[in-house]
N, C-alpha and C positions, 0 to 999 in steps of 0.2 A: 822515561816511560810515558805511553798514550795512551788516551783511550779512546777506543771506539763507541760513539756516542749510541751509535748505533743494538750496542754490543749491550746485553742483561746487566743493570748495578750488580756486582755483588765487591763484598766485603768480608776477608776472611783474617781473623787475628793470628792465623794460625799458616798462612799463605807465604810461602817466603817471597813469592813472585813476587805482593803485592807489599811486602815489608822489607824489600830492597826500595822504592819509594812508593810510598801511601798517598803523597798528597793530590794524585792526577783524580784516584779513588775520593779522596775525602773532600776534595772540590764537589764532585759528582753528588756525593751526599747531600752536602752542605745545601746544594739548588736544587736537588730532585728531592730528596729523600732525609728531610732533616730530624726523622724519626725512624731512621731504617730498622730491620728487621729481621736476621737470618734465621732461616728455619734450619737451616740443620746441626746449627750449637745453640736455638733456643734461644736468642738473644736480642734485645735492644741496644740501638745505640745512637747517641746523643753528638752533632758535632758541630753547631754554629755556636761560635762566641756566648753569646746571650745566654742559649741554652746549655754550656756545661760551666760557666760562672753562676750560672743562678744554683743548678743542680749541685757541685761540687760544696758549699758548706751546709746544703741541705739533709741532713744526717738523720732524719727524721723519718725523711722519706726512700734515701738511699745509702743505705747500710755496709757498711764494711766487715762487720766481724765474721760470717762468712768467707772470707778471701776478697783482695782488692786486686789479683791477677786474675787473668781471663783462667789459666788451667786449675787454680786453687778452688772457686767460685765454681766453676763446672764441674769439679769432680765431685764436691760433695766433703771433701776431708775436713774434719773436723780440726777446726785451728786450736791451738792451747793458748791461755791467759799470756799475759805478759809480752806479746807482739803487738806493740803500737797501731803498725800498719794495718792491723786486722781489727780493732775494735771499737766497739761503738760507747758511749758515754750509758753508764754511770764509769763505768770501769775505764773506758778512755782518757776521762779526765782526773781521774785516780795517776793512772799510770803518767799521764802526759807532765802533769806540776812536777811530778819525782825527776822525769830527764830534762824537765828543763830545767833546771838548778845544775845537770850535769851538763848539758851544753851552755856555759857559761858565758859572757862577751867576755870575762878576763880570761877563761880557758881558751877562749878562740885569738885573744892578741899574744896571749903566749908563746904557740902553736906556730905563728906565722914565720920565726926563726928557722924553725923547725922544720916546715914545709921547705922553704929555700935552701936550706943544709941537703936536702932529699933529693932537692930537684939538681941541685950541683953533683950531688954524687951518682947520679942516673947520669947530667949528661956531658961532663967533664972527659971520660973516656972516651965519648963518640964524636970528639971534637973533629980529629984527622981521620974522623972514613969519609965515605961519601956518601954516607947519608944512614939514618936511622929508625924507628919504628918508633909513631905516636904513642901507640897504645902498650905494647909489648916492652919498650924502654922507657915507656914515662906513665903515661897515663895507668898503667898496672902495678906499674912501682909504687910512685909516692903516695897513692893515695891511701895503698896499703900499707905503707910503711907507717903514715900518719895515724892510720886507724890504730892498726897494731900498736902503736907509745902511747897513744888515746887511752886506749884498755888496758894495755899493761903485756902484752902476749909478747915473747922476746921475737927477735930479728928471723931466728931459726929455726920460728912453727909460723909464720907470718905469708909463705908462697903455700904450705900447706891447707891453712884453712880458706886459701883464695881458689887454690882447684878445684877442694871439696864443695868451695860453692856456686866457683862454676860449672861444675859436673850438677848438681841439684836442683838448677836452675833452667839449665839447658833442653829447649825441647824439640821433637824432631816434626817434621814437617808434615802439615794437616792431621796432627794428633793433638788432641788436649789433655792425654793422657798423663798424670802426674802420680809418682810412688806415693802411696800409701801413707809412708815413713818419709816423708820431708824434711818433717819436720822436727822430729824425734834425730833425725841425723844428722841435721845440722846442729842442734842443740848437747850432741853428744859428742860433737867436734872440741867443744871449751869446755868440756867437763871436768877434764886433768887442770888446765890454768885456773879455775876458779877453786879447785879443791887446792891447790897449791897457793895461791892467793890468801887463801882463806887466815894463812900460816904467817903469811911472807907479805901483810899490808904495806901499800906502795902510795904515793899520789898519781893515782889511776883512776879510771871511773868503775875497772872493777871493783876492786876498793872500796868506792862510795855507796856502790851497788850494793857489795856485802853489808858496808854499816848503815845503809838507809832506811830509813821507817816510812810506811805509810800510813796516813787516815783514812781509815775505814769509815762508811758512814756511819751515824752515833757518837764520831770521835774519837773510836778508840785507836790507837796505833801500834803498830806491830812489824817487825823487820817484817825486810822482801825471801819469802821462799826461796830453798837454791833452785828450784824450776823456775821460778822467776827471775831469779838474776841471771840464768841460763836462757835463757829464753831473748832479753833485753840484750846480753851480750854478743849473743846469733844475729840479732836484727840491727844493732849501730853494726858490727861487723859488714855483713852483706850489704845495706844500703850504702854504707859509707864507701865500702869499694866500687862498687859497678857502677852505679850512676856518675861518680865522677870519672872515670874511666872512660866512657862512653862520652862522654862532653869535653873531657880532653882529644880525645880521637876527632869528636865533630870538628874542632876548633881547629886541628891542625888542619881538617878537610878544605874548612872552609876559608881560611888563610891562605891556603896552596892555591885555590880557586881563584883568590879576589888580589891579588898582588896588590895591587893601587891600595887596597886597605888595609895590608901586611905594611908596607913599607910607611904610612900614615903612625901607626903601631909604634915601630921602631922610631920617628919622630919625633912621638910623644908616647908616650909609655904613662900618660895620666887618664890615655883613651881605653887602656887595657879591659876595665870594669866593665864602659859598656858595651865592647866586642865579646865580653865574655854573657852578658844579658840578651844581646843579639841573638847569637850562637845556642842560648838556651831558649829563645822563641822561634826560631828556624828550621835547630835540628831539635827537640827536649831529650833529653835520654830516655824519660819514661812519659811516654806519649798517651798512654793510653789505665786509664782507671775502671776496674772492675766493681759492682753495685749488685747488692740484695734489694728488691726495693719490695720495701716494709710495708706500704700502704698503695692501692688504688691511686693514681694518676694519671691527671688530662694533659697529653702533646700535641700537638700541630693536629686536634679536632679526632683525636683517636684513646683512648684507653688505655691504657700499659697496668695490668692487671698486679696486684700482692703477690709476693713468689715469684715475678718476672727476676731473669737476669738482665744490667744495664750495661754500657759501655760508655763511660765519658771519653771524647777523644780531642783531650786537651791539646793534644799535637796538631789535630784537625783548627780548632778552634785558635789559635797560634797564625794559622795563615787564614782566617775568615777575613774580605775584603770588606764585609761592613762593619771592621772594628779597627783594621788596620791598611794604611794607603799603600799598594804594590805590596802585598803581604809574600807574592813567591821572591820578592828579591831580600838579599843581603846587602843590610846596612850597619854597618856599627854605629852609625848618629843616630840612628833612630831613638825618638823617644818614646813613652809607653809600657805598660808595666805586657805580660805575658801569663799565660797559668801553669807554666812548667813544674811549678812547686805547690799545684792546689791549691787551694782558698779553704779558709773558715777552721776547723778545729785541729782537721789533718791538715796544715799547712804545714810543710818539712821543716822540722827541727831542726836538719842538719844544713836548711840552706846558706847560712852564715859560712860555713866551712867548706861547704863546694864549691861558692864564689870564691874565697880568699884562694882555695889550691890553685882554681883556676887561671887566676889573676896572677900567683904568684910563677906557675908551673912555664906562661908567656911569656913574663918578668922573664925569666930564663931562657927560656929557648929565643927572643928575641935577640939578647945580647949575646950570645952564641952564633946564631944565624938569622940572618934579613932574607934569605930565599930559597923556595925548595917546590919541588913538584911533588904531586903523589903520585905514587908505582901503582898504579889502580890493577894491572895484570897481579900482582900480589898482594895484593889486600882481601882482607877475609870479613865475612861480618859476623857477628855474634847471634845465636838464633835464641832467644830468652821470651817467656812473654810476662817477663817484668820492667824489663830494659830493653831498646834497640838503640842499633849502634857498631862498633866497628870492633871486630875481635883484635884485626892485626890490621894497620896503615902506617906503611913504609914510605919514609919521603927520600928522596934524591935532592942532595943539598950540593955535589961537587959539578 
């Protein structure tokens, strides 16, 4: 994609045109407009390096309990407790101490068996075709399958609650328009497992859910509500699917693209990690962070008013040239850290576990196959505005 210099900046989150590739746009920001500003969804948005590293642990100033997607934040829908991704501390760090004791580093070396059991069994049968789907046979599989023995949901509600939340997620083109009931519907998806759980304790993180306490301030402690452990189990659920999904897709993209650094891969298989950190400052899965902003602040000599809605576009900020050298190319050497996973309090919980699938899911498919093109004529992309990414990418491997 180009753009015409010539041509009015705009920036729409909501543009499929412009979220089949953003970055020709997010350049243009970056040097014209590094405090853009759309008027017709009300919004600021934020996209040089500097500026959304500083602002992303700034929680003070730019709020999340609100909604941290663009259509949650715009509608006005009132989120319910017990969604990480939605809220702001006292309560955030309530909730945050309680899941990180559940995302464990022993739960995460466990797990890693597990992951590579998933990924053989997704791609052992597609050995003799010629050729297979990143996302639809791997990247949608195991990562749900993982989630799903994570929490405890068996094998055969595990495609079920992955539809329901791609249907909930899914939005259509130049609307910011979001159900009402989002929230309450995905939450009502794990209503039966947790009630069944409740009965039938497992080593699962429902499980721990049900038997966990928290401290309230004053000290006092008191299990988690079932809206609350209904609520935590909707959100490791849906994050833990899509985003890795989406970064699996990227990865086979951008392997099919770069051969000379696939066939490197297959070499050494010790370079996996950081093709997989690459791939997550390249393409991010979730490119883009939504902000309340709680107080009056000063940008690039202008005002961004209390009540403003923001836009971090850590995706943007991922290719900004004064943080990183040749930022549009792909390199797996590269060194450098990225903001794919936020900074500061909302820093992903789950990013221990995205990398390792990721790492692991390559592990995999390299020793199966050293070469493949993408069927770009059928490949589909996903339209979400909490994820972007690739619904279906089929490679030709014969």
């Amino acid at each position: 994609m180009t753009i015409d210099p010539t041509v009015e900046l705009y920036y729409d989150p909501f543009d499929f045109g412009i979220d089949d590739d953003p970055y020709p746009v997010w350049k243009r920001m970056r040097e014209e407009a590094p405090l853009y500003f759309n008027a017709k969804y009300n919004f600021y948005a934020l996209s040089r390096y500097d500026d959304v590293a500083r602002a992303l642990p700034d929680w003070e100033t730019y709020r999340s309990g609100r909604g941290t997607t663009a259509d949650i934040l715009f509608s006005g829908i009132e989120v319910p407790p017990g969604i990480l991704l939605f809220e702001d501390p006292p309560l955030h760090d309530l909730h945050r101490r309680l899941l990180s004791r559940v995302f464990t580093p022993r739960r995460m070396e466990a797990v890693e068996d597990l992951v590579r059991d998933f990924c053989s069994r997704a791609l052992d049968p597609l050995r003799d075709s010629d050729g297979f789907d990143f996302v639809a046979d791997l990247g949608a599989i195991m990562p749900m399958r993982t989630i799903g023995y994570l929490l405890g949901i068996p094998e055969e509600g595990q495609q079920q609650i992955r539809d329901l939340n791609d249907k909930s997620i899914t939005v259509a083109e130049g609307s910011s328009d979001v159900s009402p009931q989002v929230f309450a519907e995905a939450i009502a998806m794990f209503a039966e497992y947790i009630e069944w759980r409740a009965t039938h304790p497992s080593d699962d993180l429902m499980t721990e859910l049900l038997n966990a306490e928290v401290a309230e301030p004053g000290g006092i402690r008191r299990p988690l509500e079932r809206t609350e452990v209904l609520a935590y189990t909707a959100m490791i659920a849906g994050a833990g699917n899509e985003t890795t999904a989406r970064l699996i897709g990227f990865m086979g993209q951008l392997l099919g693209e770069h051969p000379d650094q696939r066939h490197q891969l297959v070499a050494d298989g010790s370079m996996i990690a950081s093709a997989v950190e690459e791939t997550l400052r390249f393409e991010p899965p979730s490119p883009v962070q939504a902000r309340y902003v709680a107080r009056d602040v000063e940008l690039h000599g202008q005002t961004v008013a209390e009540g403003s809605y923001m836009l971090l576009l850590n995706g943007s900020a991922n290719r900004d040239a004064a943080r990183f050298t040749e930022p549009d190319r792909y390199d797996i050497h590269r060194k450098g850290g990225h903001l794919s996973f936020g900074q500061g309090l909302h820093f992903c919980l789950g990013s221990a576990l995205a990398r390792l699938e990721a790492r692991v899911a390559f592990e995999e498919v390299l020793k199966r196959w050293t070469d493949w093109e993408v069927d770009y004529e059928n490949a589909s992309r996903a339209r979400t505005s909490s994820v972007r990414g690739w619904a279906r990418l089929p490679v030709k491997t014969g």
